[in-house]
Each structure stands twice: as C-alpha cells, then as structure tokens.
C-alpha positions in Angstrom: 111.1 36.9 74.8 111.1 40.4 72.3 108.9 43.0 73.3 108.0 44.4 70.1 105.3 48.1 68.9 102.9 47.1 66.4 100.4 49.8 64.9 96.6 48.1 64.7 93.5 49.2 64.0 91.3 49.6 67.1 88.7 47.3 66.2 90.9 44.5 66.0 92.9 45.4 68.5 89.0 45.4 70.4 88.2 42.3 69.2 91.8 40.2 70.1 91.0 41.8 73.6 87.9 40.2 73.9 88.9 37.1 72.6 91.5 36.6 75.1 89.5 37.2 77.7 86.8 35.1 76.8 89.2 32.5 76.4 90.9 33.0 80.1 94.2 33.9 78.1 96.3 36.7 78.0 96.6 39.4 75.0 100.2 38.4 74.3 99.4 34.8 74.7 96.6 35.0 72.2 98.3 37.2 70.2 101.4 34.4 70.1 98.8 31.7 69.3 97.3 33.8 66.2 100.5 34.5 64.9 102.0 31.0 65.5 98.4 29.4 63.5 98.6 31.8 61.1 102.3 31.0 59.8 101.4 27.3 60.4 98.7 27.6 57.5 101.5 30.0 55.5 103.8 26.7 55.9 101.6 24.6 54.8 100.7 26.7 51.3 103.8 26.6 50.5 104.5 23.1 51.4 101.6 22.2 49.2 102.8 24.6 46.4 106.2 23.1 46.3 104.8 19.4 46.0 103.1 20.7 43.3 106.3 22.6 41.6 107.8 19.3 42.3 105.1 16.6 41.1 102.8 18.7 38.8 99.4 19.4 39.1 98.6 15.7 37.2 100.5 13.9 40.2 98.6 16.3 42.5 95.2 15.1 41.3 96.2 11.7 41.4 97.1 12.0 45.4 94.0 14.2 46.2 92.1 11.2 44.2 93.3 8.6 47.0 91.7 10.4 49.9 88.8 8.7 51.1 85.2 10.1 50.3 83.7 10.0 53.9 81.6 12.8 56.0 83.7 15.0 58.1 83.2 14.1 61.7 80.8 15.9 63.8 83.1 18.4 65.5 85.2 19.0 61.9 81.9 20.1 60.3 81.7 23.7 59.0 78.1 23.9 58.7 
C-alpha cells in the first residue's frame, strides 16, 4: 500500500465521508473503489475508441445494430 496527500475540496471530501459511512466502509476503501470504477469506465472509452480507430464508425453501427432491442431489467433501469 502507498500512502499518498491529495488536495480536495471540502464538500467532496464531506460527501465521500458520508458515503463511506453509510455504506459501513472505510474512506480509503471507498476512496480505492471510486478510483478503481472510475478508471474502469476510462478503460473502457478507450477500448471502445480504439475498436472504432480500428473498424470505423460504419463497422461500429453495424455491431451496435446486433444488440437486442429488449427493456433493461428492473434493477438496470435509470428511471
């Protein structure tokens, strides 16, 4: 493990705080868990973008067209 300083603004700092208590976790540990999602979904653009780079956005839309056109279910819903 590193032990690193970072400079945040208080209300986020606030706000992972209550989080991670709400949650039962520790600050680090949520803080780990953020930072771990958060690079996930900055893999995954770029992933995406290099398919792209690779295939073309014509390829692209042919793929995307193959995905089935069914409701989300319940729990994946954003509404």
């Amino acid at each position: 493990m590193t032990t690193i300083t970072a400079n945040l603004p208080d209300t986020l700092l606030r706000r992972a705080r209550l989080f991670a208590e709400n949650e039962g976790i520790s600050l680090d540990q949520f803080l780990a868990i953020a930072l771990s999602g958060q690079l996930s979904s900055f893999d995954t653009v770029r992933s995406v973008d290099d398919d792209m780079k690779r295939v073309g956005w014509e390829r692209m839309r042919e793929l995307l067209a193959t995905a089935p056109d069914v409701e989300p279910e319940e729990y994946d819903r954003l509404d």
